[in-house]
C-alpha positions in Angstrom: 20.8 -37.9 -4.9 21.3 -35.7 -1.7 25.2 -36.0 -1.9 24.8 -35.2 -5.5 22.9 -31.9 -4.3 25.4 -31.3 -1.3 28.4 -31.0 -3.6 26.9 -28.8 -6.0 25.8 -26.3 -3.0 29.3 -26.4 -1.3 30.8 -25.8 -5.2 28.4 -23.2 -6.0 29.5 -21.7 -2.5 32.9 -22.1 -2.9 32.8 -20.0 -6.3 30.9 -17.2 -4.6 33.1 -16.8 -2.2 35.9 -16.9 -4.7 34.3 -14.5 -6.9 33.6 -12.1 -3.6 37.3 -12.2 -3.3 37.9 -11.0 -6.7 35.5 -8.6 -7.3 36.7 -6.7 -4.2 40.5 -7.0 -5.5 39.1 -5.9 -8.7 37.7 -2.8 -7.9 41.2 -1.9 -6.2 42.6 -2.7 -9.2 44.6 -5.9 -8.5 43.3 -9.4 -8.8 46.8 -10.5 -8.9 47.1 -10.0 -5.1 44.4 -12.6 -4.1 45.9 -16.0 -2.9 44.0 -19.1 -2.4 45.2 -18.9 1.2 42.3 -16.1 1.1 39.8 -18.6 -0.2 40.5 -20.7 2.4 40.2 -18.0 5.2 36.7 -16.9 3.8 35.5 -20.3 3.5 35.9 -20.8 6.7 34.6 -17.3 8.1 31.8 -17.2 5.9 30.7 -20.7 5.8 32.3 -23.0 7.9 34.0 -24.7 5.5 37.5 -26.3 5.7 39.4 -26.8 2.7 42.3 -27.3 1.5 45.0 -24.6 -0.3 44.9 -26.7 -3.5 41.1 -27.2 -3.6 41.0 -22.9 -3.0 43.4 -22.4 -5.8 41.2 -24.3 -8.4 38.4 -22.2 -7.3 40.3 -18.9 -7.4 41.2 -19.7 -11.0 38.3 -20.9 -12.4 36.4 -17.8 -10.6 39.8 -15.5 -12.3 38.8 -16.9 -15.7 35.0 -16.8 -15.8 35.5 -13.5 -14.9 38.0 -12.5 -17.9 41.6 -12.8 -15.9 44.6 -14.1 -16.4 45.9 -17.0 -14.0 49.4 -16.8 -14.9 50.4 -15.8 -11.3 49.3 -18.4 -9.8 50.6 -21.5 -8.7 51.8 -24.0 -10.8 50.0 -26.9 -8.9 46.9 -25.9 -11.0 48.8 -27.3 -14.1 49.5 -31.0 -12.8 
């Protein structure tokens, strides 16, 4: 029950600071230019966390589309 808890803060976490990164790129017009190698830098500056590039990029798109973007521009790893 408490690892069950633990993993739904860290995602719920991990989608904030996704979504931080693109509602800042989105108010200077340009989604597009955030890379999951951000994700992974915040993570780690905000929270400590360490993650992978891969894990980042299925946060980035998931926080893209929730948020009405496309994810076309990003890597194709997210398709495997």
């Amino acid at each position: 029950m408490f690892a069950k808890s633990r993993a739904q803060k860290r995602h719920t976490r991990l989608m904030d600071v996704a979504g931080t990164l693109i509602n800042e790129a989105a108010i200077c017009g340009d989604t597009k230019k955030v890379a999951p190698a951000h994700v992974v830098a915040l993570a780690f500056g905000q929270l400590q966390l360490r993650i992978e590039e891969s894990e980042a990029a299925e946060y980035l798109a998931a926080a893209l589309v929730m948020r009405g973007h496309s994810i076309d521009h990003l890597p194709a790893v997210l398709a495997a």
